[in-house]
C-alpha positions as CSV (number, residue, x, y, z in Angstrom):
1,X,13.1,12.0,6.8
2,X,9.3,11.6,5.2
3,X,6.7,11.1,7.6
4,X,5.8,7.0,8.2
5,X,2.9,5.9,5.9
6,X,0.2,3.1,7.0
7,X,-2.6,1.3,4.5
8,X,-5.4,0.7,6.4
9,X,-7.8,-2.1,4.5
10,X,-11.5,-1.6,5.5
11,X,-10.6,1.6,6.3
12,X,-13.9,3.7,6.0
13,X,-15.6,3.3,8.7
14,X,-15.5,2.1,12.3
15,X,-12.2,0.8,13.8
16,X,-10.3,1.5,10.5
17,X,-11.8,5.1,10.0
18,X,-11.3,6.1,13.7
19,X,-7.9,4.9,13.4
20,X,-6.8,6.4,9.7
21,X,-8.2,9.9,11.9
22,X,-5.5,8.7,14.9
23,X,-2.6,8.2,12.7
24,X,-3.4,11.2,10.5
25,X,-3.1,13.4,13.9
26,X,0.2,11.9,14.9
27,X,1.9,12.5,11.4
28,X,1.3,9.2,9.5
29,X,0.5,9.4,5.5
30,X,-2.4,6.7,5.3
31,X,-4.4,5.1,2.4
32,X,-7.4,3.6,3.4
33,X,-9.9,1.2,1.2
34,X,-13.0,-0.2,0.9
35,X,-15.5,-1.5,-1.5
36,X,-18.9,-0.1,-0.4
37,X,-19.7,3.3,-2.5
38,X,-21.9,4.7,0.2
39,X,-18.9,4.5,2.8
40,X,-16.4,5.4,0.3
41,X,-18.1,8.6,-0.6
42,X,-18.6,9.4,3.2
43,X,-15.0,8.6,3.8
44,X,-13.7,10.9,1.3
45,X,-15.8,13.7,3.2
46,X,-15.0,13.2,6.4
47,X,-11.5,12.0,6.5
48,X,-8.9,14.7,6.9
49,X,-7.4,15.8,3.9
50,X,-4.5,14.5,2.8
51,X,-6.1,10.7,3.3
52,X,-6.2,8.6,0.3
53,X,-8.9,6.8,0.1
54,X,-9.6,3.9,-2.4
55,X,-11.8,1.3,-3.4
56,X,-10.6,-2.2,-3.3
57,X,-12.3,-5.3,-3.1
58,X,-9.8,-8.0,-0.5
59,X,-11.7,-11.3,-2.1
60,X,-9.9,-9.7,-6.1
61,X,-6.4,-10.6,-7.1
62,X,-6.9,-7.8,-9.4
63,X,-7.5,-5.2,-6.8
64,X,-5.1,-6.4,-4.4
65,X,-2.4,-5.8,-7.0
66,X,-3.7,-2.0,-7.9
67,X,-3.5,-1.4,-4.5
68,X,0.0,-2.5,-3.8
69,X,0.9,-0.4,-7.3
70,X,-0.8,2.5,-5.9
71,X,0.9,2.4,-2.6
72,X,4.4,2.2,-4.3
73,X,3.2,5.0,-6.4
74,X,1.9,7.6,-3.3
75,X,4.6,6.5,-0.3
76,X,7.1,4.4,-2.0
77,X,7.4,1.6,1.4
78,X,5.0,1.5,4.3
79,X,5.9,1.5,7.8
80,X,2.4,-0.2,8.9
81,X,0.0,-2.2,7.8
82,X,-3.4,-2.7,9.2
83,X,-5.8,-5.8,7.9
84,X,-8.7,-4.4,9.3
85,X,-11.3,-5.2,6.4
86,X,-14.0,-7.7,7.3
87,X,-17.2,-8.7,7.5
88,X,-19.9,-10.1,10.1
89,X,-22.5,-12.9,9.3
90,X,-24.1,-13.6,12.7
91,X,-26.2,-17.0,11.8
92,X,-26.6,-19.8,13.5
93,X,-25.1,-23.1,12.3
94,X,-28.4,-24.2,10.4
95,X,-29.0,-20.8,8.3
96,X,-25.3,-20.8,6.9
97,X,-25.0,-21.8,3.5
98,X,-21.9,-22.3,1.2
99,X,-22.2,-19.0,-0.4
100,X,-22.0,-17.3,2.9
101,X,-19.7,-19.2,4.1
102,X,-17.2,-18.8,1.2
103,X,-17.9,-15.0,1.2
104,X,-16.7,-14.5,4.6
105,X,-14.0,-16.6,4.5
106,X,-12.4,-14.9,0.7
107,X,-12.8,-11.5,2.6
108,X,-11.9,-11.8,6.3
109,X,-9.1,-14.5,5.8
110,X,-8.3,-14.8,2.2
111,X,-8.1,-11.6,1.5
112,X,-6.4,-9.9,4.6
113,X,-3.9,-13.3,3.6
114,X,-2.8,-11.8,0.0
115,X,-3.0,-8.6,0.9
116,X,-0.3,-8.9,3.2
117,X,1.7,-11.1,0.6
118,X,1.7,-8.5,-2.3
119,X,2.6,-5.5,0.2
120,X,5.7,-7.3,2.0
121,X,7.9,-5.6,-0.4
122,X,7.0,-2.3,0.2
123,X,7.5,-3.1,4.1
124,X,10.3,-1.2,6.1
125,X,12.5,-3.6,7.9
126,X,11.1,-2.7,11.5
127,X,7.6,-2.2,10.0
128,X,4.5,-3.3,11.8
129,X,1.3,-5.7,10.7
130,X,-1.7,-5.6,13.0
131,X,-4.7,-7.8,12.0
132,X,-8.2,-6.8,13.2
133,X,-9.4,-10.4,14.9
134,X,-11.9,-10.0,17.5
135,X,-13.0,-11.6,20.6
136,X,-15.4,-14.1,19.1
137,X,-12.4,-16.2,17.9
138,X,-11.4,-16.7,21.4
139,X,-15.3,-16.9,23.6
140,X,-18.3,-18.5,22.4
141,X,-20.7,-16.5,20.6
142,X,-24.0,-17.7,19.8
143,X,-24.4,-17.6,16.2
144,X,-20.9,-16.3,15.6
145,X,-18.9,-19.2,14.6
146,X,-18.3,-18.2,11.5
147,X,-17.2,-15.5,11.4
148,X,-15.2,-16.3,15.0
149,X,-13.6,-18.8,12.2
150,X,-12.8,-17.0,9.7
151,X,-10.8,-14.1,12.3
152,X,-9.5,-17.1,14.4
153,X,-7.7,-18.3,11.3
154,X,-5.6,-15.0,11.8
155,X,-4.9,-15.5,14.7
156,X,-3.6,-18.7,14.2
157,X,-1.1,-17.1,11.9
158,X,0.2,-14.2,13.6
159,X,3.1,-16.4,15.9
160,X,4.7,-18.1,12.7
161,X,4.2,-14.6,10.7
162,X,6.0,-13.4,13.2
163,X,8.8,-15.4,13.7
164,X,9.5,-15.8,9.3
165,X,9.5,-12.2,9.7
166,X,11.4,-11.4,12.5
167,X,14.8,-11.0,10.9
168,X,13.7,-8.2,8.7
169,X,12.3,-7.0,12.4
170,X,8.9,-7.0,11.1
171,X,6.3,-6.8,14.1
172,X,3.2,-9.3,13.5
173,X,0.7,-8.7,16.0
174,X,-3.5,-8.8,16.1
175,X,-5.8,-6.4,18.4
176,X,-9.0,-8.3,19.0
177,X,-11.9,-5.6,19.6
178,X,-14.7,-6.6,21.9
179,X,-17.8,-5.0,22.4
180,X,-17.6,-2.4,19.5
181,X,-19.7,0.7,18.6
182,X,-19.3,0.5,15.2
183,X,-21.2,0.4,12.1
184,X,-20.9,-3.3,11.5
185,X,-23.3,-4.5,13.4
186,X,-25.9,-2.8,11.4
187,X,-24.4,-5.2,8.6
188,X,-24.8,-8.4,10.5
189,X,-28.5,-9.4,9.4
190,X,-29.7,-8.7,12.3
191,X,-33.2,-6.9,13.2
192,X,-33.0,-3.6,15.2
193,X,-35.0,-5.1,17.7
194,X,-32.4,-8.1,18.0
195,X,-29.1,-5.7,17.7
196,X,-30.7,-3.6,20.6
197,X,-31.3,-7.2,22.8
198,X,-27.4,-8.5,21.8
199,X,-26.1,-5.0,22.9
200,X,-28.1,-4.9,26.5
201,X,-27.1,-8.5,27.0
202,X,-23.5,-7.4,26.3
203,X,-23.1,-4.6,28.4
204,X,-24.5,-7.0,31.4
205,X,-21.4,-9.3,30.7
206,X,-18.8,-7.0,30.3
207,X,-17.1,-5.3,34.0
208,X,-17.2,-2.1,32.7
209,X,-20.7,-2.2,32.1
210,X,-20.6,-0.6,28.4
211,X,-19.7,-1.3,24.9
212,X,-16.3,0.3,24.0
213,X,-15.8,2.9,21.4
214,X,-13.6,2.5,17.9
215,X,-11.7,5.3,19.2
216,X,-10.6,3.3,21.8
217,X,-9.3,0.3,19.3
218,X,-7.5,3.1,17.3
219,X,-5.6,3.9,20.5
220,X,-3.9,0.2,21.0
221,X,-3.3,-0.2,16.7
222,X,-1.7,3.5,16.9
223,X,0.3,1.6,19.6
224,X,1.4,-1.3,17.6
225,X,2.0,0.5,14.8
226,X,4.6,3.1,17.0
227,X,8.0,2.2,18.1
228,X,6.8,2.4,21.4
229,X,5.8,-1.2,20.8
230,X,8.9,-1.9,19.5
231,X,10.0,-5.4,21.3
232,X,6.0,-7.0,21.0
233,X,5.3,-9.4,18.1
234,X,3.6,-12.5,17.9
235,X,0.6,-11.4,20.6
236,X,-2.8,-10.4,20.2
237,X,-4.5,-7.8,22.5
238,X,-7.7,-7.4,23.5
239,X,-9.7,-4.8,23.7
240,X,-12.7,-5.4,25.6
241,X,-13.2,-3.8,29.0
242,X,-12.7,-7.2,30.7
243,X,-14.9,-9.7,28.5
244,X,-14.7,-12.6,29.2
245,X,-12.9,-12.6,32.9
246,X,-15.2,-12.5,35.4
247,X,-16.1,-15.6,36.9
């Protein structure tokens, strides 16, 4: 029997990458993508060999369809699939314009949408889809509505997803990262000054007093992805060191 293969989208850094390196360790083949050369290159150093790692843009049909060829090509079916990719435009309401808004909205929900779509075929009955959501689509952020919106929309999805794919036993379930480490926050357009002021003012809230690590994420997605999670569909679970449930 071949080892179980994953795709990982937005797979080069952060959440994805730490959790391509989990997987990797515990016998999974895994594909990763992203679009941005810088990571790409970096990912193709620093993952363990064996990792395929791809550009692919979520927001092109195009791509989306060379993907699904290329995963038919290298693993034949996948036994997980992880709709990690995503962006973060922190704004407030005022400074969002229709550009931004359609950008984050083609990548995050769009795109994480299709992808899905094209790669049901290659899906193992009993397979498992995990979509990266995040705590913003379920506490108030200041200035992260949209992309709360844009996450919260997959959310919203995951319980019918779920149940249309339950008789192929297809597990649909979301992990929603708190507090993150990760490199996307130095992609949010925010200052350093401002990222270092959000971060302390995070910490404060949060019970265990720190912001988590993407290894930490990669832990509970390894979990959904596993048999070991073999009766949980339809839920999302967060990973936030108890935001958001103190008084």
């Amino acid at each position: 029997m071949s080892s179980p293969a994953v795709l990982i989208t937005g797979g080069t850094s952060g959440i994805g990458k730490a959790t391509a390196e989990l997987l990797h360790q515990r016998g999974y083949r895994v594909m990763v993508t992203g679009q941005n050369p810088d990571t790409l290159a970096a990912a193709r150093k620093e993952l363990p060999e064996g990792v395929v790692v791809l550009r692919a843009d979520s927001r092109s049909a195009s791509d989306t369809d060379r993907l699904t060829s290329e995963v038919r090509t290298r693993f034949g079916s996948l036994d997980a699939l992880f709709l990690n990719a995503g962006i973060n435009r922190a704004a407030p309401l005022e400074a969002i314009d229709e550009a931004t808004y359609d950008d984050v909205f083609a990548i995050n929900t769009k795109g994480q949408f299709f992808t899905l779509q094209r790669t049901l075929p290659l899906l193992r009955d009993g397979a498992s889809v995990i979509f990266t959501v995040g705590i913003g689509a379920i506490r108030g952020i200041p200035g992260g509505s949209l992309t709360a919106a844009s996450r919260g929309a997959l959310l919203t999805m995951v319980p019918s997803l779920a149940i249309e794919l339950a008789p192929r036993r297809i597990r649909v379930n979301a992990v929603s990262p708190g507090a993150i480490e990760t490199p996307i926050w130095s992609k949010s357009g925010l200052s350093p000054e401002e990222l270092s002021a959000v971060a302390e003012d995070m910490a404060v809230r949060i019970p265990f007093g720190r912001m988590g690590s993407a290894r930490e994420v990669a832990e509970t997605v390894a979990f959904l992805a596993s048999d070991a999670s073999g009766y949980v569909t339809g839920q999302n679970i967060t990973v936030g060191g108890g935001s958001g449930i103190a008084a």
